[in-house]
N, CA, C and O atoms as a Maestro MAE file, in Angstrom:
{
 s_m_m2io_version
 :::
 2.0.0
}

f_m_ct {
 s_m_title
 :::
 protein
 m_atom[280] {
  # First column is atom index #
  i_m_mmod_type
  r_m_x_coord
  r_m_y_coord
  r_m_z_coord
  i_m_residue_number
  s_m_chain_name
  s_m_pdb_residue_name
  s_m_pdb_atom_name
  i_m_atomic_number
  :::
  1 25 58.957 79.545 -20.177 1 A "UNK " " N  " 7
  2 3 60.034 79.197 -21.067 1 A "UNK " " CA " 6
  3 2 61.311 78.976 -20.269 1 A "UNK " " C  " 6
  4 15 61.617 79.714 -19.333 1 A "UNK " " O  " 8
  5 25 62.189 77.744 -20.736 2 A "UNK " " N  " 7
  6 3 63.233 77.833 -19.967 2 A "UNK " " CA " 6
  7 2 64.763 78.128 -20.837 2 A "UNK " " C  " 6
  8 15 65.115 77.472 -21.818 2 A "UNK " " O  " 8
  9 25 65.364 78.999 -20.365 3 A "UNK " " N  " 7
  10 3 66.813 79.313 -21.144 3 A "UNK " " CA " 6
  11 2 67.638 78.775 -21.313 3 A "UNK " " C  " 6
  12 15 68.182 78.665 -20.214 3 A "UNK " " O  " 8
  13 25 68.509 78.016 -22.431 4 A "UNK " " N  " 7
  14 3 69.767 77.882 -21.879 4 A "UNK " " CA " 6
  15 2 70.677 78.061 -22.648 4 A "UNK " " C  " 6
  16 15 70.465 78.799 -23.610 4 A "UNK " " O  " 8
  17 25 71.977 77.451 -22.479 5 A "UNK " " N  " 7
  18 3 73.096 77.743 -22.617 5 A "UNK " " CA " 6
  19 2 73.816 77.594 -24.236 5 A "UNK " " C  " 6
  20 15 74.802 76.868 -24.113 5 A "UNK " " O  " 8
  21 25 73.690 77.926 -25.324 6 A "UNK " " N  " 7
  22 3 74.575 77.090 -26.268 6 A "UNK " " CA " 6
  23 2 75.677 77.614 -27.086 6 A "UNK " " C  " 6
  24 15 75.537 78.836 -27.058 6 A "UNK " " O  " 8
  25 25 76.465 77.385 -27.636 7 A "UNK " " N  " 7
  26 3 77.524 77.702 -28.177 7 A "UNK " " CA " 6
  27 2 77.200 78.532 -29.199 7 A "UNK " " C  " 6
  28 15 77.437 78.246 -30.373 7 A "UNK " " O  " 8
  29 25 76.509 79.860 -28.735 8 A "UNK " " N  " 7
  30 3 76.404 80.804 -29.618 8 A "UNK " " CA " 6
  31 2 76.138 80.968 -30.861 8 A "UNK " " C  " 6
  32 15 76.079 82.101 -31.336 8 A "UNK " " O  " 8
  33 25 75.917 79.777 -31.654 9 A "UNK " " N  " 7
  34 3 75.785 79.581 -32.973 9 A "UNK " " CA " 6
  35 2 74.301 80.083 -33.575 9 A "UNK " " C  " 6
  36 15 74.366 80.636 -34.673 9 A "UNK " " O  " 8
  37 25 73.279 79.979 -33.112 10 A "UNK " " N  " 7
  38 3 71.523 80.551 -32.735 10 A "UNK " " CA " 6
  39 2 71.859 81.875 -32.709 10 A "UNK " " C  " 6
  40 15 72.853 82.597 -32.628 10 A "UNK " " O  " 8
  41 25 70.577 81.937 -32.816 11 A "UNK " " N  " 7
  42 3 70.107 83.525 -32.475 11 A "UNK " " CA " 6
  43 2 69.366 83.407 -31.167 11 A "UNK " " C  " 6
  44 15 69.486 82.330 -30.583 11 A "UNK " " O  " 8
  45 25 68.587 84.380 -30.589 12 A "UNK " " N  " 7
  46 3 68.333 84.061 -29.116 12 A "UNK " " CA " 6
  47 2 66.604 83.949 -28.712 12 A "UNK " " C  " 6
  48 15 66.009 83.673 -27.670 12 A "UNK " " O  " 8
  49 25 66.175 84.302 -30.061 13 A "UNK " " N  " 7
  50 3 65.206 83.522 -30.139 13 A "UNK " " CA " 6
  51 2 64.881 81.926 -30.164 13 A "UNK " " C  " 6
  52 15 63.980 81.383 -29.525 13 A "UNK " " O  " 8
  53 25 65.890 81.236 -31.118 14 A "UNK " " N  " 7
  54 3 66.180 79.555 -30.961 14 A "UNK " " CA " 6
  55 2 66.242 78.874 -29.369 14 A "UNK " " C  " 6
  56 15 65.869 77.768 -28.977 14 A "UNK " " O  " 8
  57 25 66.828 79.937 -28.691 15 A "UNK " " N  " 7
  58 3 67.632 79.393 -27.199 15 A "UNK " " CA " 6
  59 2 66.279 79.076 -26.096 15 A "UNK " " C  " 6
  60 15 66.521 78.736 -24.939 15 A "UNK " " O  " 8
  61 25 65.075 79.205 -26.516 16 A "UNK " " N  " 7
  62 3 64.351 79.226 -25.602 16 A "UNK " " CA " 6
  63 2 63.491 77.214 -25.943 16 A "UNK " " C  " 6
  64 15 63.261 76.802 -27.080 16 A "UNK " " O  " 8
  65 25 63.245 76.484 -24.806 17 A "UNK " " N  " 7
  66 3 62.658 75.631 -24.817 17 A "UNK " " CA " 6
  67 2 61.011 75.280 -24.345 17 A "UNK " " C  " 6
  68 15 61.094 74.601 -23.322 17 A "UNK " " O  " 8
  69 25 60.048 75.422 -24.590 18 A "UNK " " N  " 7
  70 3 58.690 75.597 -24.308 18 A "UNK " " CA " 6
  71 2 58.238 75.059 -23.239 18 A "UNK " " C  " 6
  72 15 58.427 73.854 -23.407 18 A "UNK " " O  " 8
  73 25 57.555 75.280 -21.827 19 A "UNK " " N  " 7
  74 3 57.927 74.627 -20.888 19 A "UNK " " CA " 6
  75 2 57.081 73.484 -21.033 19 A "UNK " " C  " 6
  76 15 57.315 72.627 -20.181 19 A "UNK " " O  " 8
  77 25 56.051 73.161 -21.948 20 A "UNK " " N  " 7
  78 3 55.459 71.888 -22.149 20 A "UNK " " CA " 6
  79 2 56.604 70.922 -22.379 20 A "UNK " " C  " 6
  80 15 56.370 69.799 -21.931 20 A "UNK " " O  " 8
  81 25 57.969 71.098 -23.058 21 A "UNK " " N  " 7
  82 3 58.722 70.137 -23.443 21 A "UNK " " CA " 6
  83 2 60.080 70.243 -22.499 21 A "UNK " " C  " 6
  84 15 61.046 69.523 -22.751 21 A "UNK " " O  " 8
  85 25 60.100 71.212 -21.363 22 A "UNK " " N  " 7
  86 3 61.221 70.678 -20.231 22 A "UNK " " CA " 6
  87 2 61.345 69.576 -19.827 22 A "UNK " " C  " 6
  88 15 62.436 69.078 -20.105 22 A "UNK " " O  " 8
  89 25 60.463 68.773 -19.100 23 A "UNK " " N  " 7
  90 3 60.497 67.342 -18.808 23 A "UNK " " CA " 6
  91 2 60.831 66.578 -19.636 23 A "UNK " " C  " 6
  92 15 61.577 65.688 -19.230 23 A "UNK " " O  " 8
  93 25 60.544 66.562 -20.777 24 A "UNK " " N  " 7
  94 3 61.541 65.604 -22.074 24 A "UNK " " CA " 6
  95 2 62.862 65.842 -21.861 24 A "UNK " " C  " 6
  96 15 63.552 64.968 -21.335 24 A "UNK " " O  " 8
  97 25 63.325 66.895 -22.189 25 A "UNK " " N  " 7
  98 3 64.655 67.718 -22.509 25 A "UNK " " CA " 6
  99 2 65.309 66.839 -21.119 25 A "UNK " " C  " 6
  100 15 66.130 65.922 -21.137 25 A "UNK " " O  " 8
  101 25 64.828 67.290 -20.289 26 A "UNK " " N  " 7
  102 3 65.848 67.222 -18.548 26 A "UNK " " CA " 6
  103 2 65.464 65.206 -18.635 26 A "UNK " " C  " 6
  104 15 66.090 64.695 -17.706 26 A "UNK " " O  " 8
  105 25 64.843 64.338 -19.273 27 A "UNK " " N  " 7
  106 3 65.207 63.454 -19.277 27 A "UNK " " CA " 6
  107 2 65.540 63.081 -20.321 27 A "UNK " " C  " 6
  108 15 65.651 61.856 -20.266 27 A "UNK " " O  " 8
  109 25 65.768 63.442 -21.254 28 A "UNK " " N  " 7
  110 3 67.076 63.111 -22.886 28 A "UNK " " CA " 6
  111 2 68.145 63.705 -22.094 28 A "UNK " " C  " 6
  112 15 69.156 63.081 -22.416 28 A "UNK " " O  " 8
  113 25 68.445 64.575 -21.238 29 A "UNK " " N  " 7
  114 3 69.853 64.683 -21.006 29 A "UNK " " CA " 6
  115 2 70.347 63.653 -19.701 29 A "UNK " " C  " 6
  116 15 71.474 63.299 -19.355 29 A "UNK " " O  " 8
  117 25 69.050 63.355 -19.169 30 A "UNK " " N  " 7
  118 3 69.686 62.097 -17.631 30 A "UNK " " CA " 6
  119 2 70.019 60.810 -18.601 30 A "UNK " " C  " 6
  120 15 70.976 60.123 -18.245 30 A "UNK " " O  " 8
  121 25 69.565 60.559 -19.370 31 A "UNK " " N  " 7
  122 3 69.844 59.190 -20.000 31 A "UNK " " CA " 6
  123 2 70.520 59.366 -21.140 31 A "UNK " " C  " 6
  124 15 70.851 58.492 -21.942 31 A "UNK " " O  " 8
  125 25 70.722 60.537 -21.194 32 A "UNK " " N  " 7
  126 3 72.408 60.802 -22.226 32 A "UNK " " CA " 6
  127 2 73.410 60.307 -21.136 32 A "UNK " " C  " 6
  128 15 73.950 59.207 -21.028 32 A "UNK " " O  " 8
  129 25 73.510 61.435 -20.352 33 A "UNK " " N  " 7
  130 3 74.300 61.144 -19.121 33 A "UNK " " CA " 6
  131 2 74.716 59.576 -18.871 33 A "UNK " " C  " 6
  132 15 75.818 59.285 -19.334 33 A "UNK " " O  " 8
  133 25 74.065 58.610 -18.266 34 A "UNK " " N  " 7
  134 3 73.585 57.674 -17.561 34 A "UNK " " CA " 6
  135 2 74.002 56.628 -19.072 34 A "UNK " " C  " 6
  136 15 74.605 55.630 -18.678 34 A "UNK " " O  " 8
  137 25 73.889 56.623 -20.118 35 A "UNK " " N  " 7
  138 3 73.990 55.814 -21.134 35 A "UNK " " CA " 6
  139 2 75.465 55.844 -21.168 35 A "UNK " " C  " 6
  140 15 76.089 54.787 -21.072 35 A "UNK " " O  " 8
  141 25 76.330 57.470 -21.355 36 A "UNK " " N  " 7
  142 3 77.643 57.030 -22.054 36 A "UNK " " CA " 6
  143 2 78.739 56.873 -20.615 36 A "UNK " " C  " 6
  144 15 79.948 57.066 -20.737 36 A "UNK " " O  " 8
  145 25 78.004 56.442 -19.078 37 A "UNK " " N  " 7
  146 3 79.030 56.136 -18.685 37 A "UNK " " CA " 6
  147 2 79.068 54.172 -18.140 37 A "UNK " " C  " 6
  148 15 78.210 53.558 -17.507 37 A "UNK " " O  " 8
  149 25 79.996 53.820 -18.531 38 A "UNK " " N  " 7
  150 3 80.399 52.676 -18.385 38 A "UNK " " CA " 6
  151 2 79.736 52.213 -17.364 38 A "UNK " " C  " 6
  152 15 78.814 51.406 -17.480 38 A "UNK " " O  " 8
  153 25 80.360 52.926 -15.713 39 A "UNK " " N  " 7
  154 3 79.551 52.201 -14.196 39 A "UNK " " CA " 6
  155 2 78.643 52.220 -13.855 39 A "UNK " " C  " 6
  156 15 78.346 52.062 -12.671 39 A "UNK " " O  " 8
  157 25 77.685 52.467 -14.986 40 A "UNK " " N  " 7
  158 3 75.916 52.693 -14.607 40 A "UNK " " CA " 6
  159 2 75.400 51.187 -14.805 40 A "UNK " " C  " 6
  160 15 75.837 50.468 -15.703 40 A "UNK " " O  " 8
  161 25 74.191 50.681 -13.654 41 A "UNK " " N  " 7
  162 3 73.975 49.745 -14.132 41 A "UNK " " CA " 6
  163 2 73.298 49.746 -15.176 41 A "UNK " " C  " 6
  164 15 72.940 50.878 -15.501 41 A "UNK " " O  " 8
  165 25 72.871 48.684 -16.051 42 A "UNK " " N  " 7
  166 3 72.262 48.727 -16.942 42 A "UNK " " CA " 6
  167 2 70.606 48.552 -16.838 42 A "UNK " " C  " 6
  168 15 70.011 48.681 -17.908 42 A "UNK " " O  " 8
  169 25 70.127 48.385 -16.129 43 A "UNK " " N  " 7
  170 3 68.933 48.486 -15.297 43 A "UNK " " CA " 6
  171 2 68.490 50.136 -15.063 43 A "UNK " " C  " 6
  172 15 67.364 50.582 -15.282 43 A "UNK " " O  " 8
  173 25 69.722 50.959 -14.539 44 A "UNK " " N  " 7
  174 3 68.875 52.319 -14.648 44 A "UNK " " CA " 6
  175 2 68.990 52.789 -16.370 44 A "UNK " " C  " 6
  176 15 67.986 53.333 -16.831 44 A "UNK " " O  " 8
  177 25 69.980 52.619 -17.140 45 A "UNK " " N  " 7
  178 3 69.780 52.789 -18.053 45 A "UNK " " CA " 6
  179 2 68.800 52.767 -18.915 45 A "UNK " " C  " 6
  180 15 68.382 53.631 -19.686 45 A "UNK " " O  " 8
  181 25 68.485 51.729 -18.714 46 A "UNK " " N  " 7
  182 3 67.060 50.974 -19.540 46 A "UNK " " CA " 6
  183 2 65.932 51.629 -18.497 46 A "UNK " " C  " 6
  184 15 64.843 51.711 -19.066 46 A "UNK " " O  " 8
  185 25 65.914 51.919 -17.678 47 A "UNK " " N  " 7
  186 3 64.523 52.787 -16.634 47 A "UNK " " CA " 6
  187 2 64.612 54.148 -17.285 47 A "UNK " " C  " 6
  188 15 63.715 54.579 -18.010 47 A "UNK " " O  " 8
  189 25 65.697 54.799 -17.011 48 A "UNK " " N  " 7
  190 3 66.056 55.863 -17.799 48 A "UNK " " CA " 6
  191 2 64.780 56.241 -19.393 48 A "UNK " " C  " 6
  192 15 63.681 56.764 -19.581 48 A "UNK " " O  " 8
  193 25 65.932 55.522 -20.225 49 A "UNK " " N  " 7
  194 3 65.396 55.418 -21.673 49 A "UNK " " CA " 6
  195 2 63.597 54.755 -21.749 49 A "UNK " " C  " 6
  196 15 62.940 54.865 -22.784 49 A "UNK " " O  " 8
  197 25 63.187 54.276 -20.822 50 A "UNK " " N  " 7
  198 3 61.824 54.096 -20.970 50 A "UNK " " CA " 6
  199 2 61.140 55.746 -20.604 50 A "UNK " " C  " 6
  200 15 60.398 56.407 -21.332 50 A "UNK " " O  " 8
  201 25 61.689 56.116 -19.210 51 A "UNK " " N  " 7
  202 3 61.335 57.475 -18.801 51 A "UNK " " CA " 6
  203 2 61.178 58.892 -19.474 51 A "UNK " " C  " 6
  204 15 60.453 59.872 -19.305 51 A "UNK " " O  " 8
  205 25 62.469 58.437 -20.532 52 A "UNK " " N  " 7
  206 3 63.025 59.579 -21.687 52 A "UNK " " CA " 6
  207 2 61.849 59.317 -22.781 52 A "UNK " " C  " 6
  208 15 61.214 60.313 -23.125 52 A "UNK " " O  " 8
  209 25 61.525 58.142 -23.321 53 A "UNK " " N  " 7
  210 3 60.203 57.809 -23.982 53 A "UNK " " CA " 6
  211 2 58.770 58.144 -23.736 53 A "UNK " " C  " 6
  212 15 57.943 58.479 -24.584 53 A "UNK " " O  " 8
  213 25 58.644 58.042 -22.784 54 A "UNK " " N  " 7
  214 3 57.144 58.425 -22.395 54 A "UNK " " CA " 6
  215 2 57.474 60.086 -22.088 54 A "UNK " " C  " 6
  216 15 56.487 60.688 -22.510 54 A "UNK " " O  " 8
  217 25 58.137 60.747 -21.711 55 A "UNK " " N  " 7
  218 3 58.408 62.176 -21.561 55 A "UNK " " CA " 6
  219 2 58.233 62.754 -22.957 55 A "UNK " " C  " 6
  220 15 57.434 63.647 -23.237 55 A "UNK " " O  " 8
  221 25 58.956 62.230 -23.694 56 A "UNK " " N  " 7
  222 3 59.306 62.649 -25.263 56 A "UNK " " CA " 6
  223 2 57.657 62.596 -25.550 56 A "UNK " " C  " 6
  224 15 56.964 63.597 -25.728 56 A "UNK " " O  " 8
  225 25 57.189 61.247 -25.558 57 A "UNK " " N  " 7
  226 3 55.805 61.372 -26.624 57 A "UNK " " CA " 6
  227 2 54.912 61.972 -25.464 57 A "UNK " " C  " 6
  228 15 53.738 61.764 -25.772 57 A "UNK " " O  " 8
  229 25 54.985 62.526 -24.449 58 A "UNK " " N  " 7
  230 3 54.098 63.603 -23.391 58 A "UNK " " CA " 6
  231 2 54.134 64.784 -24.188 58 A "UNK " " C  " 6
  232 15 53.253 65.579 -24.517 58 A "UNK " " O  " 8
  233 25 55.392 64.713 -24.429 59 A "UNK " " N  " 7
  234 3 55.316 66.308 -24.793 59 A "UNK " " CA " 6
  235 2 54.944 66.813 -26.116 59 A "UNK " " C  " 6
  236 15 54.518 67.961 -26.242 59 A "UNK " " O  " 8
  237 25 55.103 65.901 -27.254 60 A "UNK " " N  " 7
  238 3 54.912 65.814 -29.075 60 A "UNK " " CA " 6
  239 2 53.158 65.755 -28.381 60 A "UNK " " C  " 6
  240 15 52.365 66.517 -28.933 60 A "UNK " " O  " 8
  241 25 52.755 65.100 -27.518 61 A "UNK " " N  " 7
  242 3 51.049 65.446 -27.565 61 A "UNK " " CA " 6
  243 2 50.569 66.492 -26.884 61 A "UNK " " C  " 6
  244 15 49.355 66.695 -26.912 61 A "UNK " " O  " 8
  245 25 51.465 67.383 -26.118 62 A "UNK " " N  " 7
  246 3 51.385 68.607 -25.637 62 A "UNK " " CA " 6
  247 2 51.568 69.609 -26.477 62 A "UNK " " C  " 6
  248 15 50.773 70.549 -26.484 62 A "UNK " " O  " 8
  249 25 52.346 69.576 -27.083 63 A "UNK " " N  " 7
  250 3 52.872 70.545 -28.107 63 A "UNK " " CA " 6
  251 2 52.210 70.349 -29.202 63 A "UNK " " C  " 6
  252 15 52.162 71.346 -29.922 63 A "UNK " " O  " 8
  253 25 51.647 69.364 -29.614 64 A "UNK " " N  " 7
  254 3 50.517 69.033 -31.040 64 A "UNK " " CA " 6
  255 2 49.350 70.055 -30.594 64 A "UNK " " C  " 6
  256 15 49.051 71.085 -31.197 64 A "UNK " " O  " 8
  257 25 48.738 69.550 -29.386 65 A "UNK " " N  " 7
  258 3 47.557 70.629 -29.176 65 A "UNK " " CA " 6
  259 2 47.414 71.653 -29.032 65 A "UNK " " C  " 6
  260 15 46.296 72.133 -28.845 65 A "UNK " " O  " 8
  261 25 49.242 72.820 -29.097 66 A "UNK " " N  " 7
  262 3 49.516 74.005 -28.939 66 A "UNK " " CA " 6
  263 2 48.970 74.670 -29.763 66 A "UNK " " C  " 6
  264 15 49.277 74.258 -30.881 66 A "UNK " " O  " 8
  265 25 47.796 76.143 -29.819 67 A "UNK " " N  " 7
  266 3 47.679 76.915 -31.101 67 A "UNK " " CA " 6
  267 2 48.940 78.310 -30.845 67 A "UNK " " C  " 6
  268 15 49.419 78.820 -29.832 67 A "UNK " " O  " 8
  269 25 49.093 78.505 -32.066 68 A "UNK " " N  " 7
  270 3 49.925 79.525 -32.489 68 A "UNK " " CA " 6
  271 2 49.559 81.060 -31.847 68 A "UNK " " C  " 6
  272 15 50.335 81.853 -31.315 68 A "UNK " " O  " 8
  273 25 48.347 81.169 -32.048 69 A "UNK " " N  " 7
  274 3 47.721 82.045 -31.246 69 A "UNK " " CA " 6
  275 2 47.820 82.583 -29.996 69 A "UNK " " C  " 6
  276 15 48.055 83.716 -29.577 69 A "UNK " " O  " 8
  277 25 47.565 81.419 -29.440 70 A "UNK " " N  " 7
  278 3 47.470 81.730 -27.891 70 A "UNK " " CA " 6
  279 2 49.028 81.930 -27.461 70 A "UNK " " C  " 6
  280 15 49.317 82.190 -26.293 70 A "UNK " " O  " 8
  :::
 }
 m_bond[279] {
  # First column is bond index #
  i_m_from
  i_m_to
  i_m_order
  :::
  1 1 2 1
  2 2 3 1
  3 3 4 2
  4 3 5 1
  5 5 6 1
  6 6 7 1
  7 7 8 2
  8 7 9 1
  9 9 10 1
  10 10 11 1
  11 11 12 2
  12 11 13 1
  13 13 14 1
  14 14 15 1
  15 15 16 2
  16 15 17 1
  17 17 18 1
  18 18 19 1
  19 19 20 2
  20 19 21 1
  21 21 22 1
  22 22 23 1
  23 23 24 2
  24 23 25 1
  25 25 26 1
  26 26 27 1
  27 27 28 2
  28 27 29 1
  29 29 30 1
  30 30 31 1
  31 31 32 2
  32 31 33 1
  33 33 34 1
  34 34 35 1
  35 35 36 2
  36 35 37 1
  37 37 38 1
  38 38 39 1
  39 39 40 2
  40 39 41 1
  41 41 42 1
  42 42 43 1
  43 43 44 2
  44 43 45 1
  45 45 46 1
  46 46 47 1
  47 47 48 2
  48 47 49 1
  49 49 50 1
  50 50 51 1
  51 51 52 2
  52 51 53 1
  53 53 54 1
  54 54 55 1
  55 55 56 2
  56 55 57 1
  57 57 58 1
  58 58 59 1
  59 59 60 2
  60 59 61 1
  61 61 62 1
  62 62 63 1
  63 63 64 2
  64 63 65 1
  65 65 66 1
  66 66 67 1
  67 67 68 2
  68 67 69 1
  69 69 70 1
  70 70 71 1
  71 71 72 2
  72 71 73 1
  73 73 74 1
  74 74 75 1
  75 75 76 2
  76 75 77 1
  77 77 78 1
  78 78 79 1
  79 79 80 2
  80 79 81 1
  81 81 82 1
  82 82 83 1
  83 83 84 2
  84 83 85 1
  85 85 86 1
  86 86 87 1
  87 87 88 2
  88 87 89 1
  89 89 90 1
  90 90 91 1
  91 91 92 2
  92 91 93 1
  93 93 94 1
  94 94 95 1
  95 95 96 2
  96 95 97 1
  97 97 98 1
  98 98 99 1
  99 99 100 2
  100 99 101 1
  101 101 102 1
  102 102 103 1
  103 103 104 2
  104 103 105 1
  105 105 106 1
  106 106 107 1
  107 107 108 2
  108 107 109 1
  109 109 110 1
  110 110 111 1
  111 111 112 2
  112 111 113 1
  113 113 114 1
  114 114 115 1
  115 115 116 2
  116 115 117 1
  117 117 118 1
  118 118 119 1
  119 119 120 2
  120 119 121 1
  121 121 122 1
  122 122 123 1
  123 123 124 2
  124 123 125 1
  125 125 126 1
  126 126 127 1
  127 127 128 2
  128 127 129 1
  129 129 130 1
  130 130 131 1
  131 131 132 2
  132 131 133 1
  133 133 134 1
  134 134 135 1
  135 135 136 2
  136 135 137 1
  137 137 138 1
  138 138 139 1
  139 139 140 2
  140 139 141 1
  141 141 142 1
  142 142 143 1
  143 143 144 2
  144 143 145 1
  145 145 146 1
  146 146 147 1
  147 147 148 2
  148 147 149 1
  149 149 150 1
  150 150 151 1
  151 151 152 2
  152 151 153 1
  153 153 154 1
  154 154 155 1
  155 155 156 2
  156 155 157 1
  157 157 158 1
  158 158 159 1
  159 159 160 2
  160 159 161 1
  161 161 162 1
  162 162 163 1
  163 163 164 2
  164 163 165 1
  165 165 166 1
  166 166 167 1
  167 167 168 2
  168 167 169 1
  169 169 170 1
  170 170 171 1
  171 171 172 2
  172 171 173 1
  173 173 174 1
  174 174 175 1
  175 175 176 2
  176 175 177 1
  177 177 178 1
  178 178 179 1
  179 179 180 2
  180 179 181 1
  181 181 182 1
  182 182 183 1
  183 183 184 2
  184 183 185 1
  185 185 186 1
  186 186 187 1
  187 187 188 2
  188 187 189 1
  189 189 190 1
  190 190 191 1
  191 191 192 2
  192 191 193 1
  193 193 194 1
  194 194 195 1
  195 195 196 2
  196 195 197 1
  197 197 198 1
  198 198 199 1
  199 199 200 2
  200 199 201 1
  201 201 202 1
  202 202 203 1
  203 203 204 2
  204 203 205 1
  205 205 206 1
  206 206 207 1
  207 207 208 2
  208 207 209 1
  209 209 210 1
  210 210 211 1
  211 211 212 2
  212 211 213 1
  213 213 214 1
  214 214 215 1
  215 215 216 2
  216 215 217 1
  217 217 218 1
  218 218 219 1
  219 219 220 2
  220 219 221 1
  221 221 222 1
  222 222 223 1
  223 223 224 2
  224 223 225 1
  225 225 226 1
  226 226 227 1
  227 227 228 2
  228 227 229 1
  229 229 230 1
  230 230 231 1
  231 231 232 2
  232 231 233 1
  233 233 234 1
  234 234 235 1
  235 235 236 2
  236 235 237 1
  237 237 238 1
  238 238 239 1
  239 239 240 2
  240 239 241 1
  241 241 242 1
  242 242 243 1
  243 243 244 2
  244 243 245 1
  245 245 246 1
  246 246 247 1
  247 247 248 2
  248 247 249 1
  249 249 250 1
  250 250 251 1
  251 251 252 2
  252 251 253 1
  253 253 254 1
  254 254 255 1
  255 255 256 2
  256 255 257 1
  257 257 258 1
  258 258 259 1
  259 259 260 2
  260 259 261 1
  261 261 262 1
  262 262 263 1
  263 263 264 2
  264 263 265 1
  265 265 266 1
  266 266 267 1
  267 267 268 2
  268 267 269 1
  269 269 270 1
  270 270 271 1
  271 271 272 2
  272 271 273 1
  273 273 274 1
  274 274 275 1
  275 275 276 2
  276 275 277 1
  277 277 278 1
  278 278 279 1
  279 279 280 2
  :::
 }
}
């Protein structure tokens, strides 16, 4: 599990991210990053947001096959 940081509003059970879905997370935040600044080319942007896509649906099929159980 990885921890992080948020404006206290959660409880500290919420604060934890499953490590099947880190690699999404750490690329939704590079191509957050990378999107809202102006001097990026638009080429990594768009590499980015493909990267952030295939991470995202990696992990919704990682986390689908999760049982509760285990």
């Amino acid at each position: 599990m990885l921890d992080y940081i948020s404006d206290s509003l959660g409880t500290e059970d919420e604060m934890r991210v499953h490590k099947l879905a880190e690699e999404a997370m750490y690329r939704c935040i590079a191509y957050a990053i990378a999107a809202s600044k102006i001097t990026t080319p638009e080429y990594v942007v768009q590499r980015l947001k493909k990267e952030r896509f295939a991470a995202v649906r990696t992990a919704k099929l990682r986390l689908s096959n999760l049982k509760l159980e285990e």
